[in-house]
PDB file of N, CA, C and O in Angstrom:
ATOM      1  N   UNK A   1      13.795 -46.856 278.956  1.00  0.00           N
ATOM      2  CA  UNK A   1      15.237 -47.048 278.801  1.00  0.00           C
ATOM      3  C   UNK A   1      15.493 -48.544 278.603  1.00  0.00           C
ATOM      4  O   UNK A   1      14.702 -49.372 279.054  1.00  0.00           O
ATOM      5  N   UNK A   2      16.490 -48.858 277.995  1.00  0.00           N
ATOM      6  CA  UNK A   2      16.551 -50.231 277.082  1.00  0.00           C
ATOM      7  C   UNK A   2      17.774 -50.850 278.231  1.00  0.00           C
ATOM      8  O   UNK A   2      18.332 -50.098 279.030  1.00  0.00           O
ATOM      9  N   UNK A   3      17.985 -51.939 278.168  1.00  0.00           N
ATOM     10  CA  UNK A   3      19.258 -52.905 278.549  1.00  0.00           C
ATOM     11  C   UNK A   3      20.706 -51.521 278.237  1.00  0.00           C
ATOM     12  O   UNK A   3      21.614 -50.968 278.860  1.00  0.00           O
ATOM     13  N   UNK A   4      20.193 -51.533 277.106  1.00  0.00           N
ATOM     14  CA  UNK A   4      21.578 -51.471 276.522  1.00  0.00           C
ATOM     15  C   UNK A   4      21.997 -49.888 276.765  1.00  0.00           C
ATOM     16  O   UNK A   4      23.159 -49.491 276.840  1.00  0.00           O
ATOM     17  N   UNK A   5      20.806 -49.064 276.873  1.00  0.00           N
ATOM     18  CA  UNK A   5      21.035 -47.764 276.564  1.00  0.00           C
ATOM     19  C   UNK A   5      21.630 -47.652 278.561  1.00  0.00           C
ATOM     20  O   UNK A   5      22.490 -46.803 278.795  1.00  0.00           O
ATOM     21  N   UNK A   6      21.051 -48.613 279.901  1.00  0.00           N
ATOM     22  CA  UNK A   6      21.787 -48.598 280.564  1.00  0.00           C
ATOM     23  C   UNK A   6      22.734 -48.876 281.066  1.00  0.00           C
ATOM     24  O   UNK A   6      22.947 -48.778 282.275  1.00  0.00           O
ATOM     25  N   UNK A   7      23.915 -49.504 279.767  1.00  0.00           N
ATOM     26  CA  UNK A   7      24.993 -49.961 279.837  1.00  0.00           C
ATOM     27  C   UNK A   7      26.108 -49.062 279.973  1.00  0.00           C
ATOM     28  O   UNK A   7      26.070 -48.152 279.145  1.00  0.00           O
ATOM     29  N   UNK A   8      27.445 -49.022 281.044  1.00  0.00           N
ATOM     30  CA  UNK A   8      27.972 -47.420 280.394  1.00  0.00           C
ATOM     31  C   UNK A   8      29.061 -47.979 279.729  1.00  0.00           C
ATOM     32  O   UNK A   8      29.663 -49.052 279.727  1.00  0.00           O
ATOM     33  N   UNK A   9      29.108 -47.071 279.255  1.00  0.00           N
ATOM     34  CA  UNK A   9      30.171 -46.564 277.579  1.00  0.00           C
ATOM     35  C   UNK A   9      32.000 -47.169 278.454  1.00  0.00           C
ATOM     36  O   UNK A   9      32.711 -46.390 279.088  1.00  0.00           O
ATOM     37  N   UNK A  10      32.344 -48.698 278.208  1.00  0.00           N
ATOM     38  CA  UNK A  10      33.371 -49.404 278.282  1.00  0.00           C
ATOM     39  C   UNK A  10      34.424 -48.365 278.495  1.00  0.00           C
ATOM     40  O   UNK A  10      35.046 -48.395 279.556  1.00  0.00           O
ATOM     41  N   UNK A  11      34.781 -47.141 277.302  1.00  0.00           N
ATOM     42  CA  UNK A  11      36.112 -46.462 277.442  1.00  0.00           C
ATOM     43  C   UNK A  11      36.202 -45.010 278.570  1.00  0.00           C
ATOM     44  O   UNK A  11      37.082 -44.248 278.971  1.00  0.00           O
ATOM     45  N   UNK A  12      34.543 -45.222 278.784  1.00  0.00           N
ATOM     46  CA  UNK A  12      34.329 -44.089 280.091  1.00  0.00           C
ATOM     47  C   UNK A  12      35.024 -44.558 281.033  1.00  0.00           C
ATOM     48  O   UNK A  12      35.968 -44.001 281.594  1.00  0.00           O
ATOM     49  N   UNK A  13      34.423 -45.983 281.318  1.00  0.00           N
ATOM     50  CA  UNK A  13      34.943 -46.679 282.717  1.00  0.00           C
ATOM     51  C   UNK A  13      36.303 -46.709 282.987  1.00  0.00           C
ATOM     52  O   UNK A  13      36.956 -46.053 283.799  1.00  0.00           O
ATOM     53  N   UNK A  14      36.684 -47.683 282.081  1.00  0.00           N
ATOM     54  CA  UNK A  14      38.340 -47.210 281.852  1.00  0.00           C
ATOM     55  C   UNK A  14      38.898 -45.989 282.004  1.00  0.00           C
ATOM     56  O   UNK A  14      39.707 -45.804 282.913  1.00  0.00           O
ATOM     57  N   UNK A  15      38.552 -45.012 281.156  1.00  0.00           N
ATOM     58  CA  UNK A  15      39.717 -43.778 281.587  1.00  0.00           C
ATOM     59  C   UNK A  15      39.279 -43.692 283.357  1.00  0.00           C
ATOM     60  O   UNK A  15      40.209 -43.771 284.160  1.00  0.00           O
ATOM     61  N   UNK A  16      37.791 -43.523 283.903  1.00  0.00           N
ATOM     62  CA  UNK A  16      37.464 -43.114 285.172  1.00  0.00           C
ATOM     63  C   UNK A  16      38.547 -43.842 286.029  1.00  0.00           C
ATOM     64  O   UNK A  16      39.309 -43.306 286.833  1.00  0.00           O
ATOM     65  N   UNK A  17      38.447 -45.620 285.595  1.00  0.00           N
ATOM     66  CA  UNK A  17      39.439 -46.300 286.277  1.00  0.00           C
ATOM     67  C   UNK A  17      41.071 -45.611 286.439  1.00  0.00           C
ATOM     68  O   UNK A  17      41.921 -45.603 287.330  1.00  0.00           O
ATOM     69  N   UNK A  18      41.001 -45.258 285.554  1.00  0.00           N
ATOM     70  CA  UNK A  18      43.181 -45.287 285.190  1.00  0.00           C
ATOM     71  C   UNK A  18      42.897 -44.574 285.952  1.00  0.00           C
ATOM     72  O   UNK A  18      42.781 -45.298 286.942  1.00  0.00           O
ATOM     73  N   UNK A  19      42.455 -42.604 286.558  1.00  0.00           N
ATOM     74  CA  UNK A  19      42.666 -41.757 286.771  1.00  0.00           C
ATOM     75  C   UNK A  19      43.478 -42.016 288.757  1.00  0.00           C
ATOM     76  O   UNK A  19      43.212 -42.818 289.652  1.00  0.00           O
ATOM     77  N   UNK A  20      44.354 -41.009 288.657  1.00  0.00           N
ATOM     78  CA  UNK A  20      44.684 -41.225 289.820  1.00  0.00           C
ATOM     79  C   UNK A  20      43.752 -41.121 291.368  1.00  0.00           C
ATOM     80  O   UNK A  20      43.080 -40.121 291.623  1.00  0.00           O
ATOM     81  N   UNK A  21      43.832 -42.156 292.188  1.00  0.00           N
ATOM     82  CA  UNK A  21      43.098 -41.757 293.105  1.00  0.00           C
ATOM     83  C   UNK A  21      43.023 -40.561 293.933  1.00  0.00           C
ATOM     84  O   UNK A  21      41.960 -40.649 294.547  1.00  0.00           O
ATOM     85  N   UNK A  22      43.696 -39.367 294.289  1.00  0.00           N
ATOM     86  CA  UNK A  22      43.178 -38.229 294.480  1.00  0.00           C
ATOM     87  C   UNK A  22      42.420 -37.245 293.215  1.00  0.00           C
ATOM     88  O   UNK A  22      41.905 -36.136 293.355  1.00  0.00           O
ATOM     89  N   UNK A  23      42.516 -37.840 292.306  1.00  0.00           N
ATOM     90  CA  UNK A  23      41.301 -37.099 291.645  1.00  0.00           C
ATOM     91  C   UNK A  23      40.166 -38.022 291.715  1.00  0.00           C
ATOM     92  O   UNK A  23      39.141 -37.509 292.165  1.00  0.00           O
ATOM     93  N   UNK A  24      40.095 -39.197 291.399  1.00  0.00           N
ATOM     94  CA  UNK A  24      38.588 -40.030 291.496  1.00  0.00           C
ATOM     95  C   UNK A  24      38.233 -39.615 292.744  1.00  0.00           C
ATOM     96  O   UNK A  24      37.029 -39.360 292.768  1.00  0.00           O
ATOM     97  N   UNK A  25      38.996 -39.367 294.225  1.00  0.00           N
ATOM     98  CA  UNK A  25      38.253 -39.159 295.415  1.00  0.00           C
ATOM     99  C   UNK A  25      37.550 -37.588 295.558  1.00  0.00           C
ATOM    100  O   UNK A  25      36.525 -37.260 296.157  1.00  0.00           O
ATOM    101  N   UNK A  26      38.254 -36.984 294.982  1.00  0.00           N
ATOM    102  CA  UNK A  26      37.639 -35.320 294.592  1.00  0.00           C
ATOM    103  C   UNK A  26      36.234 -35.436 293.241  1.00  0.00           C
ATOM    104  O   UNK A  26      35.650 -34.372 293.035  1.00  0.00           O
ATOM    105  N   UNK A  27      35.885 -36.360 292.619  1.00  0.00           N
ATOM    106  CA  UNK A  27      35.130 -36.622 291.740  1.00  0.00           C
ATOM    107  C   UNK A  27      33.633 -37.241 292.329  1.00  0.00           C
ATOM    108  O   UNK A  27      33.413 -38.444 292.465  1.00  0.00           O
ATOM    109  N   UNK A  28      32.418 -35.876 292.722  1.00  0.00           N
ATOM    110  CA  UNK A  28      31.176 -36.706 292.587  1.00  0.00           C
ATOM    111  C   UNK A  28      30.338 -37.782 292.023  1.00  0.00           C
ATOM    112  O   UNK A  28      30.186 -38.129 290.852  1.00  0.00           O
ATOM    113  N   UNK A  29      29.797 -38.260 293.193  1.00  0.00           N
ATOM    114  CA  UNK A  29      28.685 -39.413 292.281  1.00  0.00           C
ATOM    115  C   UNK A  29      27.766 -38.666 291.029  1.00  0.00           C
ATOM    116  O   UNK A  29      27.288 -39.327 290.108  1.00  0.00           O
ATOM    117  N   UNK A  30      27.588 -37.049 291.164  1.00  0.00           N
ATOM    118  CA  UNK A  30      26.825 -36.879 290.280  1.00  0.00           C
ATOM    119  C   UNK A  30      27.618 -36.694 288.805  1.00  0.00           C
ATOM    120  O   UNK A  30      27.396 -37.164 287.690  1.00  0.00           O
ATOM    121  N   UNK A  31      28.392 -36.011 289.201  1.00  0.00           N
ATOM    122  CA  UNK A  31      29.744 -36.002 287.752  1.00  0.00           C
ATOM    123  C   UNK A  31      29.851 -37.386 287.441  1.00  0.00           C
ATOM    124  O   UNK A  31      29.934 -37.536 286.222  1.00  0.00           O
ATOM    125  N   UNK A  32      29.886 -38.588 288.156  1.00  0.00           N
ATOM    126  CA  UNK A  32      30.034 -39.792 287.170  1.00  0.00           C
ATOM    127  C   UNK A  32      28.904 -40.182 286.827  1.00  0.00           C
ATOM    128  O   UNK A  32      28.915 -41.074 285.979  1.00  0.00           O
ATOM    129  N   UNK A  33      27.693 -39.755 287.261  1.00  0.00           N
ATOM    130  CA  UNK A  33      26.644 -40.048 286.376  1.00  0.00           C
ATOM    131  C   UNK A  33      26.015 -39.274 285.609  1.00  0.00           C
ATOM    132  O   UNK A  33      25.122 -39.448 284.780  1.00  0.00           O
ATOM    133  N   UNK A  34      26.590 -38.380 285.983  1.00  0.00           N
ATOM    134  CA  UNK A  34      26.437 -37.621 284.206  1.00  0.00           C
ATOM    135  C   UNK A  34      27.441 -37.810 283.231  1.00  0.00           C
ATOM    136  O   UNK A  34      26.953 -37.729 282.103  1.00  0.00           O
ATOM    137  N   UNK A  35      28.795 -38.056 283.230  1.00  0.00           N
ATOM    138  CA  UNK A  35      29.479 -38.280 282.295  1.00  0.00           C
ATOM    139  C   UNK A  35      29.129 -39.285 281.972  1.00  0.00           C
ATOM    140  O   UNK A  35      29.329 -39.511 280.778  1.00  0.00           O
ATOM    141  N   UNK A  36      28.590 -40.174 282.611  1.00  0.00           N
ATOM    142  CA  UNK A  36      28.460 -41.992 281.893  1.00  0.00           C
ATOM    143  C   UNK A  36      27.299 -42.025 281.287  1.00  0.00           C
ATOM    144  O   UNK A  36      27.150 -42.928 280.463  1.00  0.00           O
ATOM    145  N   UNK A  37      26.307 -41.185 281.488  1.00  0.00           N
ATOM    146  CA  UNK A  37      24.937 -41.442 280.968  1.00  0.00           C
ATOM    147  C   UNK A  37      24.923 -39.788 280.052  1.00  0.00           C
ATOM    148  O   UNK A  37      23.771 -39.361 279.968  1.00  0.00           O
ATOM    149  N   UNK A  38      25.917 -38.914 279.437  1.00  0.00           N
ATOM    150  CA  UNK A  38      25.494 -37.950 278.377  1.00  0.00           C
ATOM    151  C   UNK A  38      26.787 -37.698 277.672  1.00  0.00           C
ATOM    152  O   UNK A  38      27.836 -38.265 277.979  1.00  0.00           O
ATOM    153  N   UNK A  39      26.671 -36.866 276.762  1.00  0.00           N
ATOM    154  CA  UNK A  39      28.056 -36.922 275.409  1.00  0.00           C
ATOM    155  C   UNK A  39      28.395 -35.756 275.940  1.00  0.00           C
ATOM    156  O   UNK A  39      28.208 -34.809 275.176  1.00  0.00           O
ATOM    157  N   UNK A  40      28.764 -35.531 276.830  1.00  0.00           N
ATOM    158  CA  UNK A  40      29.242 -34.008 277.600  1.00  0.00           C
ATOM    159  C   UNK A  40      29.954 -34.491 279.125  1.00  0.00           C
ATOM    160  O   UNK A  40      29.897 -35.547 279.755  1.00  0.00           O
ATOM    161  N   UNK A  41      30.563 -33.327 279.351  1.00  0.00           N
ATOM    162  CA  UNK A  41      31.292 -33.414 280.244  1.00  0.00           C
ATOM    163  C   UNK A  41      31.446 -32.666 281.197  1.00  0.00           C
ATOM    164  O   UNK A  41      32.506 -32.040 281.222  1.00  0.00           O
ATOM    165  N   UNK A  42      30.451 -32.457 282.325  1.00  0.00           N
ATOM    166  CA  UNK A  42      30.242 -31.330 283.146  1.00  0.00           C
ATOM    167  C   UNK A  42      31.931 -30.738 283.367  1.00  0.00           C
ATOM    168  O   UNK A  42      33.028 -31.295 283.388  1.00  0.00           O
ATOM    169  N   UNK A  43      31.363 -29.032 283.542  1.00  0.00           N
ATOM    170  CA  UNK A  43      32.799 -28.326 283.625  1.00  0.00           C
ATOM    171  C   UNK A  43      33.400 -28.421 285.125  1.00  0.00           C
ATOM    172  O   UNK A  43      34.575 -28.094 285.297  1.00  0.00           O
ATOM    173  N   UNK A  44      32.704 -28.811 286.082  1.00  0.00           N
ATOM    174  CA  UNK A  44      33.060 -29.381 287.331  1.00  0.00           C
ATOM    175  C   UNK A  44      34.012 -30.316 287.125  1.00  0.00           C
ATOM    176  O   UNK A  44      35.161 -30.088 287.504  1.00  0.00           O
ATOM    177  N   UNK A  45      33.709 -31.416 286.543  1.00  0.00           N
ATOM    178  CA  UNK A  45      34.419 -32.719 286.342  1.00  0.00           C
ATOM    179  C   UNK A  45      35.732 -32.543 285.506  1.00  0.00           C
ATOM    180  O   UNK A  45      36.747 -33.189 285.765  1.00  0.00           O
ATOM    181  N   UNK A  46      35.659 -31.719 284.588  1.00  0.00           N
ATOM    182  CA  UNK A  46      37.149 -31.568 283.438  1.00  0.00           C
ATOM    183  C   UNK A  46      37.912 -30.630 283.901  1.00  0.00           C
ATOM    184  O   UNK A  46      39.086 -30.515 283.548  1.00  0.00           O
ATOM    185  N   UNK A  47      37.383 -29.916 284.674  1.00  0.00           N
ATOM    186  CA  UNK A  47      38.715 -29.327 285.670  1.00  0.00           C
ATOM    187  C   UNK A  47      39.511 -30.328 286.555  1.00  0.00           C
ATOM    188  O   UNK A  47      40.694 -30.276 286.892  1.00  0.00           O
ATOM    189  N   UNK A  48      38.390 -31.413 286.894  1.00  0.00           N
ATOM    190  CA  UNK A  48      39.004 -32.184 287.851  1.00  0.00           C
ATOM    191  C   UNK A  48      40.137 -33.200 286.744  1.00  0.00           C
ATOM    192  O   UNK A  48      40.907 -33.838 287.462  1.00  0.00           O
ATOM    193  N   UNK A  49      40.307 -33.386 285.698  1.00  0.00           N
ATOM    194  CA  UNK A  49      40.523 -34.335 284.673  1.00  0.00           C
ATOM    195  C   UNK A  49      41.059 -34.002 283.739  1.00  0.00           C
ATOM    196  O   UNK A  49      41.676 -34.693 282.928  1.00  0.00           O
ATOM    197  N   UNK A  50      40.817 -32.515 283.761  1.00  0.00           N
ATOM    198  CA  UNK A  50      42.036 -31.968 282.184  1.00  0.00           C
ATOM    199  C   UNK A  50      43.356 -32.207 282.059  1.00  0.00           C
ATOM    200  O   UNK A  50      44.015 -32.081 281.027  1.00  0.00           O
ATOM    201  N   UNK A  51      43.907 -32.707 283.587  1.00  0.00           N
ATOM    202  CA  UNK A  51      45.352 -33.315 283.140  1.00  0.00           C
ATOM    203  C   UNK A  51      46.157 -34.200 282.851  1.00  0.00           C
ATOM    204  O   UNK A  51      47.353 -34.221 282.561  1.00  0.00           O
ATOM    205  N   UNK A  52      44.830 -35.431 283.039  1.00  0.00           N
ATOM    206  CA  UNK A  52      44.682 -36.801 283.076  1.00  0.00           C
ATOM    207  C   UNK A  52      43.704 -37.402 281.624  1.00  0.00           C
ATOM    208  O   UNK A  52      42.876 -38.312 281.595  1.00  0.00           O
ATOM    209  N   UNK A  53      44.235 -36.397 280.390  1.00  0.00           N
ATOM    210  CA  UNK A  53      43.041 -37.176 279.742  1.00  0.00           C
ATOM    211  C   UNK A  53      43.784 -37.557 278.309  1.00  0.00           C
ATOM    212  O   UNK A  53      44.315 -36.613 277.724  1.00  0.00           O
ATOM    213  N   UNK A  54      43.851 -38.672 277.793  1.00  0.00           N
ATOM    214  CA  UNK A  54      44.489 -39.404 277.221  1.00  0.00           C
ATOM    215  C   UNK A  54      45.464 -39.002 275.862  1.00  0.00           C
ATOM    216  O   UNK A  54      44.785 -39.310 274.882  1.00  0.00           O
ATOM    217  N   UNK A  55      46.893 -38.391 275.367  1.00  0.00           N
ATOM    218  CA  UNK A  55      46.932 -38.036 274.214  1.00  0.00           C
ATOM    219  C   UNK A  55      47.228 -39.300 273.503  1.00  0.00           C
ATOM    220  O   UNK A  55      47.340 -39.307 272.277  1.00  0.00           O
TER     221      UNK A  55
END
């Protein structure tokens, strides 16, 4: 794994940031490391987030 490939994806962080804190506190360490490190979005996590996600 490269520098770069363990860099995470700038607009992940951000939305994770904006989201309100009772959902980031309902949100596992493993759901954020899988959303930050794959092009998918565990279905655990977008339940937690489907109402919070950017139009």
């Amino acid at each position: 794994m490269t520098e770069e490939d363990s860099k995470p994806d700038p607009e992940r962080v951000a939305f994770l940031r904006a989201l309100p804190l009772e959902v980031k506190q309902a949100i596992t360490r493993e759901e954020v490391n899988f959303f930050m490190s794959s092009g998918e979005i565990p279905e655990s996590l977008y339940k937690k987030i489907k109402d919070h996600q950017s139009r």
